[in-house]
PLY file of the C-alpha trace (Angstrom):
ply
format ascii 1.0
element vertex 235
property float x
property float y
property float z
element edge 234
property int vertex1
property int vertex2
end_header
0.00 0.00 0.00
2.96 2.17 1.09
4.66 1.92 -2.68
1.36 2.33 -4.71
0.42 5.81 -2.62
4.17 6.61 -3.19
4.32 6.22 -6.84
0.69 7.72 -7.21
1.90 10.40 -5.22
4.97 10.74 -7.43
3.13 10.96 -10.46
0.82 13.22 -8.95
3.90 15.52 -7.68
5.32 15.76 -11.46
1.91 16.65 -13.02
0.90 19.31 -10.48
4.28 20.32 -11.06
4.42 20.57 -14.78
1.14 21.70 -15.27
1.40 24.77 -13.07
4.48 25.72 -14.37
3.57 25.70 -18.31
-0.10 27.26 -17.12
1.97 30.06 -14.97
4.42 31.02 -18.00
2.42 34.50 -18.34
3.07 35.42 -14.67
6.89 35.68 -15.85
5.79 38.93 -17.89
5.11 40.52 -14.29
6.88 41.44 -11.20
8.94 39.24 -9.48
6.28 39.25 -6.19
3.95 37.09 -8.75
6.60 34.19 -9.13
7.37 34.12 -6.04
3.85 33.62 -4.81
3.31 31.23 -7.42
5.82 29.12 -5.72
4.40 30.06 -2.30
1.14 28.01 -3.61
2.82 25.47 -5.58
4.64 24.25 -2.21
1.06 24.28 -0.60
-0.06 21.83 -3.43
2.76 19.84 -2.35
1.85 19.58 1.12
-1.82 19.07 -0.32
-1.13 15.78 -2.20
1.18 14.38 0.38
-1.52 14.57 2.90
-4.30 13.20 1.12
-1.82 10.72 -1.38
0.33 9.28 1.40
-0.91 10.62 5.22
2.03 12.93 5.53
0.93 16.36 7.31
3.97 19.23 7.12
4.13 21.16 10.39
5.69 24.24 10.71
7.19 25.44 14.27
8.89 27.87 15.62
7.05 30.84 13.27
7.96 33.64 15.62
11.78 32.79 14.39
10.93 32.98 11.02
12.42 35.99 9.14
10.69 38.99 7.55
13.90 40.89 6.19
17.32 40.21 5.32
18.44 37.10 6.64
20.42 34.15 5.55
18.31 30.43 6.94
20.02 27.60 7.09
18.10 24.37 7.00
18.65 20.82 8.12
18.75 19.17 4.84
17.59 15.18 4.36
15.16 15.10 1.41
14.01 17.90 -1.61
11.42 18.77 0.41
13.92 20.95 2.37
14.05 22.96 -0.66
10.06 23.19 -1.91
9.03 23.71 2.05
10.90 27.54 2.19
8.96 28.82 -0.60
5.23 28.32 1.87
6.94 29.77 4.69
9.69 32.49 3.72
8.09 35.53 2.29
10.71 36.28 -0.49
12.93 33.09 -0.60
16.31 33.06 -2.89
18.49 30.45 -3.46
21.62 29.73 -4.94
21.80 27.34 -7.82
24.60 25.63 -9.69
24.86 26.96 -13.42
24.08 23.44 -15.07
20.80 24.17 -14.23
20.29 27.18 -15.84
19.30 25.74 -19.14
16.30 23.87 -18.44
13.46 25.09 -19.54
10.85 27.49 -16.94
13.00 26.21 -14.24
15.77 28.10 -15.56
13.21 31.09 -16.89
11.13 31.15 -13.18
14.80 31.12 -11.41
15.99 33.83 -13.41
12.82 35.75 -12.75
13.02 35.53 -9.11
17.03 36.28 -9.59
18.25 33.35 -8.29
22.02 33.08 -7.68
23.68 31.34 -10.14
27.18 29.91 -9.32
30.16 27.54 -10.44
30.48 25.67 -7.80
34.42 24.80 -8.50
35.23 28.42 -8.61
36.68 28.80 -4.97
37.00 32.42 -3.77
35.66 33.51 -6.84
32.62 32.20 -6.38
32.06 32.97 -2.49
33.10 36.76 -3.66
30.33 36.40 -6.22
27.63 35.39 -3.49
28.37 37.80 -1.39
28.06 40.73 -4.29
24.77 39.11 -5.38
23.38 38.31 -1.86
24.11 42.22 -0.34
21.75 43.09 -3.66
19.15 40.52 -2.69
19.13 41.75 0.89
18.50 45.68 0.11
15.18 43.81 -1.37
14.59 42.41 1.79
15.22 38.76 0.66
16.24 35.31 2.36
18.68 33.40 1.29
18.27 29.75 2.12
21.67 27.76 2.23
22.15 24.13 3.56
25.27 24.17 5.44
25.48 20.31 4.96
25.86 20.98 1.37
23.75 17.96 0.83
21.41 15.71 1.88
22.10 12.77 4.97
20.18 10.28 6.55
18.08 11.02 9.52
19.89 10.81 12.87
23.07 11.01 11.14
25.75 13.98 11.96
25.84 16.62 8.99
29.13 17.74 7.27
29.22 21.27 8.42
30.60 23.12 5.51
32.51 26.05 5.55
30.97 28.17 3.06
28.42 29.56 5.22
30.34 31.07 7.59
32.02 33.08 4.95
28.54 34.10 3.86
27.82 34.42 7.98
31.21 37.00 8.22
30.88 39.11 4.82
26.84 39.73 5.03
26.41 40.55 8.75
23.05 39.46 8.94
21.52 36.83 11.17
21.17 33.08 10.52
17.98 31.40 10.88
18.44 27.59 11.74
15.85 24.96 10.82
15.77 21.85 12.01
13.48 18.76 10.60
13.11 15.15 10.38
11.76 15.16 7.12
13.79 12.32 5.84
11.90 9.60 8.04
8.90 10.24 5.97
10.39 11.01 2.23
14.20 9.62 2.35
16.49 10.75 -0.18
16.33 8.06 -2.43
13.72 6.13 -3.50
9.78 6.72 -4.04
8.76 5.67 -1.08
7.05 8.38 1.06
5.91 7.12 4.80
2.71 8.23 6.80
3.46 10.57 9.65
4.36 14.40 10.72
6.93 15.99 8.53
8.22 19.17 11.39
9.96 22.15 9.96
11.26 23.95 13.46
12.79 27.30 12.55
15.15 28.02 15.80
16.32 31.20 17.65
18.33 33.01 15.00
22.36 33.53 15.37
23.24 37.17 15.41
25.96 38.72 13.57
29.38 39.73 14.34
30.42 36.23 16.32
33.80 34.48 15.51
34.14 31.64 12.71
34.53 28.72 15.24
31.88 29.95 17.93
29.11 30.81 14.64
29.95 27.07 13.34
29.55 25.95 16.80
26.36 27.29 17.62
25.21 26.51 14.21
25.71 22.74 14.67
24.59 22.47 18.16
21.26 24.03 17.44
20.44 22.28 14.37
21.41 18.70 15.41
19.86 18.90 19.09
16.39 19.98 17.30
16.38 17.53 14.72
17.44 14.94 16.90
14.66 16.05 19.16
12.46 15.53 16.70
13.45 12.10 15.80
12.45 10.96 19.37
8.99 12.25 18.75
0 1
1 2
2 3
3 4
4 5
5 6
6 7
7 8
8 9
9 10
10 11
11 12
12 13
13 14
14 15
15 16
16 17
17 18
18 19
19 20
20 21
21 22
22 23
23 24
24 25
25 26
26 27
27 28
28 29
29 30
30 31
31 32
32 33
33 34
34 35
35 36
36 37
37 38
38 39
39 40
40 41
41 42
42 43
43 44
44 45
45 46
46 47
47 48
48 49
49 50
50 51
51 52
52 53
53 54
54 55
55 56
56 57
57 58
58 59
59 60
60 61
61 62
62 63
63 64
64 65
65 66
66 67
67 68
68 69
69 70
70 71
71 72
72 73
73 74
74 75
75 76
76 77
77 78
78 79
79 80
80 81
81 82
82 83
83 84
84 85
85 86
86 87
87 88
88 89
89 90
90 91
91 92
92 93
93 94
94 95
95 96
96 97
97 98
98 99
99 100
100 101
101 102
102 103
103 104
104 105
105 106
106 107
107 108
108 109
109 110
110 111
111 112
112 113
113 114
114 115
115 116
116 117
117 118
118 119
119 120
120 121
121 122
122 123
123 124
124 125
125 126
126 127
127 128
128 129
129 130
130 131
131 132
132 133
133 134
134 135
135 136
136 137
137 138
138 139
139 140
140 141
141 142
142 143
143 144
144 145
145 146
146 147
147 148
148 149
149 150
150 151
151 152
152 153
153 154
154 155
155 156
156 157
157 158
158 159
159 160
160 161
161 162
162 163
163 164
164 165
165 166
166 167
167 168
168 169
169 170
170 171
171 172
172 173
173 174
174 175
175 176
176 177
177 178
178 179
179 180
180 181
181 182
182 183
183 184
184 185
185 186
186 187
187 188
188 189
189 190
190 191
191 192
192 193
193 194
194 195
195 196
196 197
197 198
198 199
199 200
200 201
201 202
202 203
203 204
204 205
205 206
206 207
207 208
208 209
209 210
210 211
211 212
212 213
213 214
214 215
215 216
216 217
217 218
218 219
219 220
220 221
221 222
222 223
223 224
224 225
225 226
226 227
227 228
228 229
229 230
230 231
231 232
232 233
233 234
């Protein structure tokens, strides 16, 4: 029962997806407000179909820590729904994407609309210098940029990678950090089609100010996210 709700869901998932997207295209002749709710209410479809497809409710905590300005967030990450669950939540998400991306088609044109940040991710300093330019643009619009500090996705109850990019982003934009914690992985892993009934949590936690040292940000950073998400595991 488990697989054929998954793959029904699946299919489902790539429709609703598709569909909107190609029925949207004319919102991409307007301001950038109108893509970006468009993915506000594409995410809600999302949570939509994985409630009634597969029993999965999305629950969203900690909403007086959620940002309203400039801020980077920095999310547990274990499955893509990491990535669709900001746009519901954050009022003016931004992301950074890789540049072999750019050339699909309405991804590439709804990312571009909603000036994503697009990056070569073997460029080194170059690249970090290039995020910070971009970012300090996005933030005088009162944006968010969401960056997984992971830098990919792992397996529930298992200790992230920490990378060090985002305390260079943490030092040069001297904004606050938004952690977010989740356990989303238990009920969509990261591989596979199989989604599992249950509570998917999304816990935004007490933001990190700016101006703290590299090892004491990282620190904090870690601590926060993996005591949370752990937390939630025990649920």
């Amino acid at each position: 029962m488990i697989m054929a709700r998954s793959l029904a869901f699946a299919a489902c998932f790539y429709l609703w997806s598709a569909l909107l997207a190609i029925a949207a295209t004319p919102l991409l002749l307007g301001p950038a407000r109108w893509t970006l709710s468009l993915f506000a209410f594409w995410s809600r479809g999302i949570n939509v179909l994985l409630r009634v497809l597969c029993s999965i409710r999305v629950e969203v905590r900690g909403r007086e820590h959620i940002p309203t300005g400039a801020a980077l967030v920095a999310p547990k990450h274990q499955c893509m729904l990491d990535v669709f669950a900001s746009f519901a939540e954050l009022p003016a998400t931004v992301y950074v994407m890789k540049k072999e991306l750019a050339w699909i088609p309405w991804f590439s044109w709804y990312a571009k609309k909603v000036r994503t940040i697009v990056i070569d991710r073997a460029g080194g300093a170059t690249t970090l210098r290039q995020m910070v330019r971009e970012a300090l643009v996005r933030f005088e619009e009162g944006r968010q940029l969401v960056i997984f500090p992971e830098g990919t996705r792992t397996q529930p109850g298992a200790k992230g990678d920490y990378k060090p990019g985002i305390a260079g982003l943490y030092r040069e934009l001297d904004v606050p950090v938004h952690p977010v914690a989740t356990n989303s992985g238990v009920h969509w892993p990261a591989h596979g089609f199989k989604r599992y009934p249950g509570t998917i949590v999304f816990e935004f936690l007490e933001p990190i100010p700016p101006g703290l040292k590299r090892a004491e940000f990282m620190r904090i950073l870690e601590e926060r996210i993996e005591t949370a998400s752990m937390k939630l595991l025990s649920e």
